[in-house]
ZAKE-455595 format. One record per atom (N, C-alpha, C): x, y, z; atom name; residue number from 0. Coordinates in steps of 0.001 Angstrom, whole numbers, m for minus. Atoms other than C-alpha are relative to their C-alpha. Layout:
BEGIN
+---------+---------+---------+------+-----+
!       u !       v !       w ! site ! pos !
+---------+---------+---------+------+-----+
!       X !       Y !       Z !   CA ! NUM !
...
+---------+---------+---------+------+-----+
This chain:
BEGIN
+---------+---------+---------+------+-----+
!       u !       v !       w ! site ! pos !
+---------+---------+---------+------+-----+
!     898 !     935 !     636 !    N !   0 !
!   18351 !   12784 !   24077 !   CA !   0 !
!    m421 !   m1039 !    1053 !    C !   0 !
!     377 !    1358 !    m617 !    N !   1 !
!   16413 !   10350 !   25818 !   CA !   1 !
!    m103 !   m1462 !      41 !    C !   1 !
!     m65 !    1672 !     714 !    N !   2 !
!   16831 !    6580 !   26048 !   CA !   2 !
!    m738 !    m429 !    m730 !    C !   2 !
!    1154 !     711 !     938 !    N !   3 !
!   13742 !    5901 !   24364 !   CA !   3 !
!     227 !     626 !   m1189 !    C !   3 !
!    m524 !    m293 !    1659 !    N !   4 !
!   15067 !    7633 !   21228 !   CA !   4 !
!    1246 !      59 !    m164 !    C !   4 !
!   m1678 !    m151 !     m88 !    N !   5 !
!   18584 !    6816 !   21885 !   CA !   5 !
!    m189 !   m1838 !    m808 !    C !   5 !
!     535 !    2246 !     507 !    N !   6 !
!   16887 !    2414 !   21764 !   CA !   6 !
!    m786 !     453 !   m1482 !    C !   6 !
!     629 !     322 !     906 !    N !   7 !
!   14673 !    3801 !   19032 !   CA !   7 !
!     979 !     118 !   m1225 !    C !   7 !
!   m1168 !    m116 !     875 !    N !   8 !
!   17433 !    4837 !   17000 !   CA !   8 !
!     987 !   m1245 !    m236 !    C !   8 !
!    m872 !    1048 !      74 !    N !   9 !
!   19424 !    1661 !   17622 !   CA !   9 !
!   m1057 !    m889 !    m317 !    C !   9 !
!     927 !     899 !     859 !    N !  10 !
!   16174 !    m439 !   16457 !   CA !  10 !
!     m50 !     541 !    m958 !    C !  10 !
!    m131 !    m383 !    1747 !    N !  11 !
!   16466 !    1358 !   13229 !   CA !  11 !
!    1198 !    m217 !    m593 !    C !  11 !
!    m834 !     663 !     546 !    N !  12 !
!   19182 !     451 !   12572 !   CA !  12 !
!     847 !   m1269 !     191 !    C !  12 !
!     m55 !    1794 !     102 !    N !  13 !
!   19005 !   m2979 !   13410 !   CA !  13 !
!   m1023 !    m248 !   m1292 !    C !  13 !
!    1666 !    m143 !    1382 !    N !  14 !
!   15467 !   m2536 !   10965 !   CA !  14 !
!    1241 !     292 !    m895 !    C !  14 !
!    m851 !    m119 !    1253 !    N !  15 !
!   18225 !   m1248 !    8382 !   CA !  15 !
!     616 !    m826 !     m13 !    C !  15 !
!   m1528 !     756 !     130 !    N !  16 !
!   20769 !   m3553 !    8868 !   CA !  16 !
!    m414 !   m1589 !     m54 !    C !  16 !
!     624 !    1051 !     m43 !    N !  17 !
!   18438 !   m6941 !    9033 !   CA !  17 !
!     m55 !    m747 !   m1101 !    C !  17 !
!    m183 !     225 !    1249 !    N !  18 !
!   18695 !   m6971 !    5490 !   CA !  18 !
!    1081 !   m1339 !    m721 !    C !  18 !
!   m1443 !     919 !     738 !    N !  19 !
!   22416 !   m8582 !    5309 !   CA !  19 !
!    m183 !   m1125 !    m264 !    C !  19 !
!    m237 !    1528 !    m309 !    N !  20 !
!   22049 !  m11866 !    6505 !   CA !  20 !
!    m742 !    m879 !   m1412 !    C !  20 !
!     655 !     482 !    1157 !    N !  21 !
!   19303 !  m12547 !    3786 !   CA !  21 !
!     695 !     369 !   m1241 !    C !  21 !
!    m214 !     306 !    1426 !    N !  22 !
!   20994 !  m10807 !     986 !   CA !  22 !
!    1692 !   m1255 !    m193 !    C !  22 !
!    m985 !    1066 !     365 !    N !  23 !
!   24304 !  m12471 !    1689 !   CA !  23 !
!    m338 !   m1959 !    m131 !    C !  23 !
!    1212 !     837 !     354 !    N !  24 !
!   22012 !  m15858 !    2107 !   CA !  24 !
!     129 !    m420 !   m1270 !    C !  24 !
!     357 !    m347 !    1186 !    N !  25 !
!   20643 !  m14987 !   m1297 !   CA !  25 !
!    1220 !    m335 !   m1004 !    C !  25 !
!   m1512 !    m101 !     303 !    N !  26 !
!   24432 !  m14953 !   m2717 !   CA !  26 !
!     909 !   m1274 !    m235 !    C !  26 !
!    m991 !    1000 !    m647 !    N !  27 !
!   26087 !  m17506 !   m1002 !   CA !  27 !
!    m411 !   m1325 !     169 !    C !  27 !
!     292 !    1424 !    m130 !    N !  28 !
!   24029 !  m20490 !   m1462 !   CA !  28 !
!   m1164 !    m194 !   m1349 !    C !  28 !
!    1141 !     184 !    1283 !    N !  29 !
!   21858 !  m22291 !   m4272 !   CA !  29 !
!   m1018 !   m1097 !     383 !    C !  29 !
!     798 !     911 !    m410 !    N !  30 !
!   19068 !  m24424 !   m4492 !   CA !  30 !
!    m442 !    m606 !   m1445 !    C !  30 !
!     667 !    m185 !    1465 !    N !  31 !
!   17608 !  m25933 !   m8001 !   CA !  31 !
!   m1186 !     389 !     m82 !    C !  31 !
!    1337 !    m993 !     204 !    N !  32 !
!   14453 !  m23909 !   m7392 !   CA !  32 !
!     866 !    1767 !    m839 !    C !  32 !
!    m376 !   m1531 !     400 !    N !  33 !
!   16799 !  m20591 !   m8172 !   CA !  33 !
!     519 !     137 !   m1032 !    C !  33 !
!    m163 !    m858 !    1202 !    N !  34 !
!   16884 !  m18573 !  m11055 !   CA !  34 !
!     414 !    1089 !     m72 !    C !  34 !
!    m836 !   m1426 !     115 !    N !  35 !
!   17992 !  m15602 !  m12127 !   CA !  35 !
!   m1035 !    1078 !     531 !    C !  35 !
!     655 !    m592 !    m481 !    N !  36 !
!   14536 !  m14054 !  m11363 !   CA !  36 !
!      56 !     720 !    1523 !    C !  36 !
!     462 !    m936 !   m1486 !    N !  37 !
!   14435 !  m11289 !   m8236 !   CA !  37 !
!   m1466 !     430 !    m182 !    C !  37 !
!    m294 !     589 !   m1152 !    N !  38 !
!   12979 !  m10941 !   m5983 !   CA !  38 !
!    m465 !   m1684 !      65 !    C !  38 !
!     546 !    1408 !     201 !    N !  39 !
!   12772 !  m14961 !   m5804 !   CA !  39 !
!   m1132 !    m294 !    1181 !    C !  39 !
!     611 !     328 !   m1463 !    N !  40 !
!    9916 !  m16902 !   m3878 !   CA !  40 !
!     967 !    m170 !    1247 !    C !  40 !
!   m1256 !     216 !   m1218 !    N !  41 !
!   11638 !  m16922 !    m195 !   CA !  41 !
!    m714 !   m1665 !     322 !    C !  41 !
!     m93 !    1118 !    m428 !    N !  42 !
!    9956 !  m20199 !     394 !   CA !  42 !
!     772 !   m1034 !    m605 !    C !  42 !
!    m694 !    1187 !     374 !    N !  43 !
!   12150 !  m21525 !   m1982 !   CA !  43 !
!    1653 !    m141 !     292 !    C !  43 !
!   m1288 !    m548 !    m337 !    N !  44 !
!   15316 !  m20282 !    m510 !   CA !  44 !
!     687 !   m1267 !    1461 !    C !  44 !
!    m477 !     867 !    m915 !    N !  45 !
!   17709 !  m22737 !    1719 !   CA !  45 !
!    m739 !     702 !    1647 !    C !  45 !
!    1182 !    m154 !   m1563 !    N !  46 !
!   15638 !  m22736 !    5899 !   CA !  46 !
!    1067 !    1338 !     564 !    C !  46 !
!    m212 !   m1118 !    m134 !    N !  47 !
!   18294 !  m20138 !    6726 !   CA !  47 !
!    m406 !    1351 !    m181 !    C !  47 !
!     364 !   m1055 !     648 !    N !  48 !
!   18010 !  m17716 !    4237 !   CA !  48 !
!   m1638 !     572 !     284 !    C !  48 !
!    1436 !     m49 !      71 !    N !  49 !
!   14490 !  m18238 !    4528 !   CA !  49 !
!    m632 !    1072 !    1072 !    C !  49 !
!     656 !    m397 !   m1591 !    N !  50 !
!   14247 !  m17495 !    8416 !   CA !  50 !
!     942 !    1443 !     132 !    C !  50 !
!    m402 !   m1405 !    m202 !    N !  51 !
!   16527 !  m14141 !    8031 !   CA !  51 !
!    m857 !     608 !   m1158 !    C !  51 !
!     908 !    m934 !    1176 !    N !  52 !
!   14126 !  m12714 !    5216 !   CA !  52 !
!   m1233 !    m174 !     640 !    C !  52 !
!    1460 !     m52 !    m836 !    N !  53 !
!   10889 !  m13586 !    7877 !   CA !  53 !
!    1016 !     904 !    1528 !    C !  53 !
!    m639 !    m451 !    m861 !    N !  54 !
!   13335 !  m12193 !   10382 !   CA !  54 !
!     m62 !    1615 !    m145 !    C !  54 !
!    m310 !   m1962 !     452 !    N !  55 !
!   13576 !   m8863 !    8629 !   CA !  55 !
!   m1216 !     606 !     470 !    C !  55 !
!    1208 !    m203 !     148 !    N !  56 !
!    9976 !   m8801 !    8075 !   CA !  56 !
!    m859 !     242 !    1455 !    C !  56 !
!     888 !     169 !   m1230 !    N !  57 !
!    8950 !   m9791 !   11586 !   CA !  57 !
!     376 !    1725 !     698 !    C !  57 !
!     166 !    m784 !    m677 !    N !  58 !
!   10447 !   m7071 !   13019 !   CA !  58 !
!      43 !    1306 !    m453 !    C !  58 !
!    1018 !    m896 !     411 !    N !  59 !
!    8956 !   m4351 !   10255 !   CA !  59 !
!    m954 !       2 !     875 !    C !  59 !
!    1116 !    m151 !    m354 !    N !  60 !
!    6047 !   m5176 !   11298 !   CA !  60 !
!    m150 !     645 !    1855 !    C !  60 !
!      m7 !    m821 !   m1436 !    N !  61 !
!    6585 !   m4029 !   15142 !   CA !  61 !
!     862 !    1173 !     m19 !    C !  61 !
!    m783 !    m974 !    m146 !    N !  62 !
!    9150 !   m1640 !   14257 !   CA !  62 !
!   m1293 !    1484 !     m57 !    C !  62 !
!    1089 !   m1416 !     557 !    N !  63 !
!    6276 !    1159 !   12679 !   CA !  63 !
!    m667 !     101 !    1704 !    C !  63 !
!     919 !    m712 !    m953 !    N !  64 !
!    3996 !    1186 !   15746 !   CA !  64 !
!     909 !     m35 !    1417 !    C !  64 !
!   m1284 !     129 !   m1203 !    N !  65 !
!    6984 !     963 !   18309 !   CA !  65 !
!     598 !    1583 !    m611 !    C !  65 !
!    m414 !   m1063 !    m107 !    N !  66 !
!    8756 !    4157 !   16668 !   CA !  66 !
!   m1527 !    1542 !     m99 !    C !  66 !
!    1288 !   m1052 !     m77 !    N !  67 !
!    5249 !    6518 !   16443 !   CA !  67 !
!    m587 !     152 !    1279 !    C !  67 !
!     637 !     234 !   m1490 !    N !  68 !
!    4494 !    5237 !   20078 !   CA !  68 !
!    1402 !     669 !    1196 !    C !  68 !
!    m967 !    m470 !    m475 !    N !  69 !
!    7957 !    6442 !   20805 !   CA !  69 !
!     232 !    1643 !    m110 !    C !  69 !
!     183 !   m1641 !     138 !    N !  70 !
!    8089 !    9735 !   19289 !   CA !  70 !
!   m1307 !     427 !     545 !    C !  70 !
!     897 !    m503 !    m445 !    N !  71 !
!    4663 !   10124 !   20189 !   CA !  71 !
!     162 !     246 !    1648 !    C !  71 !
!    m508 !    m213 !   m1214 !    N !  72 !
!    6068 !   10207 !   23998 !   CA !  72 !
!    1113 !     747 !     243 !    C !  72 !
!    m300 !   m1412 !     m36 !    N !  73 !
!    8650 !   12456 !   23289 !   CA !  73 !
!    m396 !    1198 !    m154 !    C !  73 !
!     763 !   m1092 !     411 !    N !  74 !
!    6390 !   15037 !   21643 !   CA !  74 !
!    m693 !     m52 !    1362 !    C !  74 !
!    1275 !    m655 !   m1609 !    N !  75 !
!    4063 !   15110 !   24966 !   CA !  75 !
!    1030 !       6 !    1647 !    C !  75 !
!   m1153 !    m192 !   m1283 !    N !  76 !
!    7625 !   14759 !   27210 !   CA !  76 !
!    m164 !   m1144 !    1020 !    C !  76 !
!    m196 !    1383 !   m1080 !    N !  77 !
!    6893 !   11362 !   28732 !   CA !  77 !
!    1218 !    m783 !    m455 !    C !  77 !
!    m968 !     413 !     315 !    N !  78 !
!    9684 !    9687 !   29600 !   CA !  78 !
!    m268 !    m599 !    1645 !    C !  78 !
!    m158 !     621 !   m1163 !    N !  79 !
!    9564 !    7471 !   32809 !   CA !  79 !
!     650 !   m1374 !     512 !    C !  79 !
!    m427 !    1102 !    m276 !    N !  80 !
!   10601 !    4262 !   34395 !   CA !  80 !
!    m308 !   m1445 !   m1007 !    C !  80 !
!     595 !    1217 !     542 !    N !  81 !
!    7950 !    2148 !   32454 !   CA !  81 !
!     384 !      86 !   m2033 !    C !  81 !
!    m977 !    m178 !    1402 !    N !  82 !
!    9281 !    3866 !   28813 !   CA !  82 !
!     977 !    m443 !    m337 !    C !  82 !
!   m1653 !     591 !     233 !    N !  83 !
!   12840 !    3380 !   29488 !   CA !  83 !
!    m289 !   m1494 !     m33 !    C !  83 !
!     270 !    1370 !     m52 !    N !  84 !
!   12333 !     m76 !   30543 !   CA !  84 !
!    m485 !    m948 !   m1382 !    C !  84 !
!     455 !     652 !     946 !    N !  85 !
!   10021 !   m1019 !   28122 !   CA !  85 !
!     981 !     134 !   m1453 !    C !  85 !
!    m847 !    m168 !     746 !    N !  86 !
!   12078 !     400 !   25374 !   CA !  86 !
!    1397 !    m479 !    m277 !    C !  86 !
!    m777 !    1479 !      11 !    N !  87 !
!   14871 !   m1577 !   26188 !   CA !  87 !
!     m69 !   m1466 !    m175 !    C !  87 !
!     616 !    1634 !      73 !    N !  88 !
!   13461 !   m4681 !   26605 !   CA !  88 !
!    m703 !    m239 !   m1320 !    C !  88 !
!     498 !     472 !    1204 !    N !  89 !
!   11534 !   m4184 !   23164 !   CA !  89 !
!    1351 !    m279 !    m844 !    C !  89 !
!    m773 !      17 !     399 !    N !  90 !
!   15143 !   m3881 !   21930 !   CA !  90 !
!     935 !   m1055 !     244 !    C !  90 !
!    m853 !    1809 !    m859 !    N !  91 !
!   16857 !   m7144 !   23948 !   CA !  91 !
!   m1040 !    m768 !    m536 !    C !  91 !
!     820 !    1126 !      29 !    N !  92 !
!   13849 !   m8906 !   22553 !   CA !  92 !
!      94 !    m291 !   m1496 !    C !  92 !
!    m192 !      33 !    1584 !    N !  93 !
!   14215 !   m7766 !   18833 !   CA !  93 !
!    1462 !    m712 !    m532 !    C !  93 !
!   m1246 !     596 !     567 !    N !  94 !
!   17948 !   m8704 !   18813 !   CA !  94 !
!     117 !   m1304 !     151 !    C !  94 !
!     101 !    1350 !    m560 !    N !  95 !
!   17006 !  m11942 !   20526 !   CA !  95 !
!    m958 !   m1041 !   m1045 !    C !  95 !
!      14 !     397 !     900 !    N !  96 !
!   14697 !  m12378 !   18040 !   CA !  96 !
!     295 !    m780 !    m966 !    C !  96 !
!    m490 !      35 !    1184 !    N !  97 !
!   16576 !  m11788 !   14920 !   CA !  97 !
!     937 !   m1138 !     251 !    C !  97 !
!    m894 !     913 !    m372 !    N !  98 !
!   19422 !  m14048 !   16342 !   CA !  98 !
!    m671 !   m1589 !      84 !    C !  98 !
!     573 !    1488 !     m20 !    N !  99 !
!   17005 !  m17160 !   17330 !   CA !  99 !
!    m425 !    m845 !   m1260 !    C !  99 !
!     204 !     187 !    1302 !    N ! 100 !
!   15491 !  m16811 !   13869 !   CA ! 100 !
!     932 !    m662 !    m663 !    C ! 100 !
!    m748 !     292 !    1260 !    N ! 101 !
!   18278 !  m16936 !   11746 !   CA ! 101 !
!    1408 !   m1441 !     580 !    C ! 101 !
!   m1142 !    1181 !    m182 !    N ! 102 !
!   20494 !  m19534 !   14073 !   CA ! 102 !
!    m993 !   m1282 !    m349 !    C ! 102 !
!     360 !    1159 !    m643 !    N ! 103 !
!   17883 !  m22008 !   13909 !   CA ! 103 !
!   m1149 !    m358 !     785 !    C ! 103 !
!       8 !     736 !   m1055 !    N ! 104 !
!   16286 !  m22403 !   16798 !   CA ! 104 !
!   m1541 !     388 !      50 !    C ! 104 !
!    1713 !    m443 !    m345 !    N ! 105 !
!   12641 !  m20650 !   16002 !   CA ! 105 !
!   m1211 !   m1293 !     477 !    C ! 105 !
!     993 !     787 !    m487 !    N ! 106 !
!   10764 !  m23367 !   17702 !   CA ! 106 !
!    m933 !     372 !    1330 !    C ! 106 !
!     733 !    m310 !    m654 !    N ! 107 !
!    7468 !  m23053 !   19605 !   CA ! 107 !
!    m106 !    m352 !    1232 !    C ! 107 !
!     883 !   m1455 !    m434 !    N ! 108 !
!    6425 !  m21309 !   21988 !   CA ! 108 !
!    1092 !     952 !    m229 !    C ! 108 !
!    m956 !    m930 !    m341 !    N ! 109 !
!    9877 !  m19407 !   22082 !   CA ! 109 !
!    m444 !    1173 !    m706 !    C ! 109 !
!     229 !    m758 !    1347 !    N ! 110 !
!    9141 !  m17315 !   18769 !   CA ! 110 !
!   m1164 !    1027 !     833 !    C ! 110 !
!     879 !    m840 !    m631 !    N ! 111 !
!    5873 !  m16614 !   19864 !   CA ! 111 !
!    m266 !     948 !    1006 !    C ! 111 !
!     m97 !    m600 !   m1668 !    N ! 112 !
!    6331 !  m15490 !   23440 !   CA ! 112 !
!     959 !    1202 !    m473 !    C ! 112 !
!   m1092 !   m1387 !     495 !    N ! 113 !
!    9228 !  m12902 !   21781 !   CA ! 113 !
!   m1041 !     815 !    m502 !    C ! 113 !
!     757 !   m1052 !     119 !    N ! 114 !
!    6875 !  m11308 !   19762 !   CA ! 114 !
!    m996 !     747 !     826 !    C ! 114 !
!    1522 !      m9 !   m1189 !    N ! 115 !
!    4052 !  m11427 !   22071 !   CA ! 115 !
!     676 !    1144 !    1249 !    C ! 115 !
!   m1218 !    m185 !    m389 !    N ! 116 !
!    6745 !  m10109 !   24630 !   CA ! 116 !
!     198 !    2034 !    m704 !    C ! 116 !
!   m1110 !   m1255 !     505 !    N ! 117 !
!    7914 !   m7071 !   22265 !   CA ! 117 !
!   m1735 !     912 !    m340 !    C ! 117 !
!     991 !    m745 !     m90 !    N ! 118 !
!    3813 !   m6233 !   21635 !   CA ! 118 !
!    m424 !     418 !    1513 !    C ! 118 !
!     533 !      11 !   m1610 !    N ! 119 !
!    3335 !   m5946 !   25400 !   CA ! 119 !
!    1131 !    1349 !     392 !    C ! 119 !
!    m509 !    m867 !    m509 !    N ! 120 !
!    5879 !   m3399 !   25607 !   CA ! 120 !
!      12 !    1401 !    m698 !    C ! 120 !
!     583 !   m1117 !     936 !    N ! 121 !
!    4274 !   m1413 !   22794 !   CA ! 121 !
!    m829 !    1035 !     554 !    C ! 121 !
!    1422 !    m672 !   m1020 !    N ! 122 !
!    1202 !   m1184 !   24926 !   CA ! 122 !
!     883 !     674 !    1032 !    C ! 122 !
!      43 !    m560 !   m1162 !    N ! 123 !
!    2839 !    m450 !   27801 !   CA ! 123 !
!     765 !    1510 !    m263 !    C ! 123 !
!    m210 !   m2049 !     407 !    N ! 124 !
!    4791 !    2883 !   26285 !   CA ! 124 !
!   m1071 !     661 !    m234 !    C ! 124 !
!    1211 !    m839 !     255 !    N ! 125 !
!    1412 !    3746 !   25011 !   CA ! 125 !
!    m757 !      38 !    1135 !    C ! 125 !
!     175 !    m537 !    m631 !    N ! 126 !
!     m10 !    3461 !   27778 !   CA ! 126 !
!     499 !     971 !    1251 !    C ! 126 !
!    m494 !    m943 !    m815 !    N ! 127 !
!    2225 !    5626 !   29912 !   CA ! 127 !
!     m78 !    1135 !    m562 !    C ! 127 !
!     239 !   m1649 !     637 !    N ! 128 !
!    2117 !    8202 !   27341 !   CA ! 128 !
!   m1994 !     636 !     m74 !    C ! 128 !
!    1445 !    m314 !     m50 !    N ! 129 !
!   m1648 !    8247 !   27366 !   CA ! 129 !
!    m588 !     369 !    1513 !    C ! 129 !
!     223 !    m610 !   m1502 !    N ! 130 !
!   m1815 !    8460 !   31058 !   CA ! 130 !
!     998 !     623 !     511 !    C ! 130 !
!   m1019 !   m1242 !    m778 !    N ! 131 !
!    1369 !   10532 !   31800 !   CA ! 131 !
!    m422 !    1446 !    m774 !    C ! 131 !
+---------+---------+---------+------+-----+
């Protein structure tokens, strides 16, 4: 197996496992906005909880075109310096992420520059698979 589906496999199940922090969150703390109603608004959820349930979310949203850009480079057999690489680093950036998120510390530019950061290494698998 190749690293880039050895990391994509270990971002899926960080993507599966992103879940906890919010439902335990959810659980383990109250607010007098909460009710018995699920799924509750998350903006009304203590700034934790809050920032591991945008935490989850954030990195849906890059997970989909990160694993199709991945398999799509195994199916055509690219696999090079700028794959591996990148594929790691989208993976040191997602855990770095999820971690900054939920301690706290999402203040700007940091946030931004991560994602920004983890789309730049989207492109760059795609483009090695498009030109390898």
């Amino acid at each position: 197996m190749t690293i880039e589906l050895t990391v994509l496999i270990l971002t899926a199940l960080l993507a599966a496992s992103l879940w906890i922090p919010y439902i335990v969150g959810v659980n383990s703390t109250t607010t007098p906005e909460m009710t018995e109603n699920r799924p509750m608004n998350p903006d009304r959820l203590v700034p934790w909880v809050h920032r591991a349930f945008r935490a989850h979310l954030n990195l849906l949203e890059q997970f989909l075109p990160f694993a199709v850009i991945v398999i799509a480079a195994h199916l055509v057999d690219v696999s090079n310096v700028v794959t591996v690489w990148a594929s790691v680093l989208f993976l040191v950036l997602r855990l770095v992420h999820a971690a900054w998120m939920i301690t706290g510390m999402p203040v700007l530019p940091a946030r931004p520059l991560i994602f920004t950061a983890g789309w730049l290494c989207i492109l760059a698998i795609a483009a090695a698979t498009l030109l390898g």
